[in-house]
N, C-alpha and C positions, 0 to 999 in steps of 0.2 A: 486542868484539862477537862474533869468532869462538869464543872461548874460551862463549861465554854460551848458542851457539849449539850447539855440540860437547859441551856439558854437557848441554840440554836434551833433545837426541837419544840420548846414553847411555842416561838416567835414562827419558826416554819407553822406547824398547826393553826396556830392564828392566823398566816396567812390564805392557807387551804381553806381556812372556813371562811375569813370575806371574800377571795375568788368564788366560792360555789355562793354564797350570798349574793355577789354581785350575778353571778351567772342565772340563779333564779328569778333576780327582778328581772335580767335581759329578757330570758324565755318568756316571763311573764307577759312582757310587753311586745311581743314579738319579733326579739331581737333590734328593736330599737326603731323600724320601723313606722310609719304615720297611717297605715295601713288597716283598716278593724278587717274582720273576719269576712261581711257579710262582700266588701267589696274583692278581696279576693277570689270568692268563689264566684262573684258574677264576672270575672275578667277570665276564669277556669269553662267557663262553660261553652261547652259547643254548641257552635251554628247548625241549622237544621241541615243537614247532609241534601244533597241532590245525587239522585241516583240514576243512571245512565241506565235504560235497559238493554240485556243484549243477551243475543239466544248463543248457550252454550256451546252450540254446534258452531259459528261463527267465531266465538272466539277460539277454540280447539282447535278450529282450522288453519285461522290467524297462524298460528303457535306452529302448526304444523308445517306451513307452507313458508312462514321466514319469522323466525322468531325474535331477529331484534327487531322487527317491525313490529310486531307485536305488542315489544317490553314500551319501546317507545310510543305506540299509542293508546296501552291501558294499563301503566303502571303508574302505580298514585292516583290512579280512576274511581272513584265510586261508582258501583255497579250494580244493576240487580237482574242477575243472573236466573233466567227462566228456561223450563223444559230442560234440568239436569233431574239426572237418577241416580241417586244414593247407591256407592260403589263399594264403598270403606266404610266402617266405621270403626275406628279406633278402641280396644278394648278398655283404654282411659279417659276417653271422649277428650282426646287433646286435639282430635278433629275429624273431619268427613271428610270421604275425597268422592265427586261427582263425576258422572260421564255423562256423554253425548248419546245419539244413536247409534254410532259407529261402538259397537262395544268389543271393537278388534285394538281399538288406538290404544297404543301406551300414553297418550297424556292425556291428563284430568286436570279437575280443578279439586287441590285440596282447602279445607276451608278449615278457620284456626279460633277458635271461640273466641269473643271479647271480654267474654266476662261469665259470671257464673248460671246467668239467666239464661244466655245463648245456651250456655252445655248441658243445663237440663231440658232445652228443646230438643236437643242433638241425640240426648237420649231416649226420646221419645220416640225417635225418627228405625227404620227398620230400611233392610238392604232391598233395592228395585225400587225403590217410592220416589214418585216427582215431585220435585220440588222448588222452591226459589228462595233463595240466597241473595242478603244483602249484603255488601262490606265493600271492603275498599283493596284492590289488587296491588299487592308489595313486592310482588318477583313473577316474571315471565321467563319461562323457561323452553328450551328444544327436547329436552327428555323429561323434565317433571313437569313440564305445562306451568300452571299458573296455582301461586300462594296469591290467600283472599285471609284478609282479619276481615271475622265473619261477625256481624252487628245483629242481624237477625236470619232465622230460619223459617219458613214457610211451606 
């Protein structure tokens, strides 16, 4: 029994090892792929954004007066959002929420950083300051206004 035992676990072990042998030529080659690196990351790369301009106060309104009208004409929009004033800032810089000149309105536009370059602009940024916001509009909302993944701050 022992002998059957001490054979199994040899032969298991040696299989474990040419599984992860085989598995590190796989990763090597990138999973088996015909593909080099360089062409990957030129099929990863985005196109240069076009960015719709539109004044804050316009879209807030949008929002305000019919909101699925709204979702339906500036969601999945690239925008660049001019004449907002820094309303919020988040004490984790996970974003800014903007207003219009109506600073009576409950909806705003928050804005959600893309990356880590955005959010040390964000930090930069102080409460009253005008601004303009680029990004791309993800959600229209009747109480929370409009979510933006925020590309650049200005």
């Amino acid at each position: 029994m022992w002998k059957f035992i001490k054979k199994v676990f040899k032969y298991g072990i040696g299989i474990i090892i040419l599984l992860g042998i085989i598995g590190a030529v796989l990763g090597k080659n990138g999973g088996g792929n015909n593909y080099s690196s360089s062409s990957t990351t030129k099929q990863t790369q985005e196109a240069p954004k076009n960015y719709a301009e539109a004044d804050i106060d316009v879209l807030l309104n949008d929002a305000k007066n019919n909101a699925a009208k709204a979702n339906r004409n500036y969601k999945g929009k690239y925008v660049k959002i001019v004449n907002g004033t820094v309303f919020n800032i988040e004490s984790n810089a996970r974003y800014i929420q903007l207003e219009g000149s109506d600073p009576y309105t409950l909806i705003h536009v928050t804005c959600n950083p893309k990356d880590s370059k955005v959010k040390d602009a964000m930090i930069n940024l102080s409460k009253n300051q005008r601004v303009t916001v680029y990004g791309k509009i993800t959600d229209v909302g009747e109480i929370m206004g409009y979510q933006l993944d925020m590309d650049k701050v200005e």
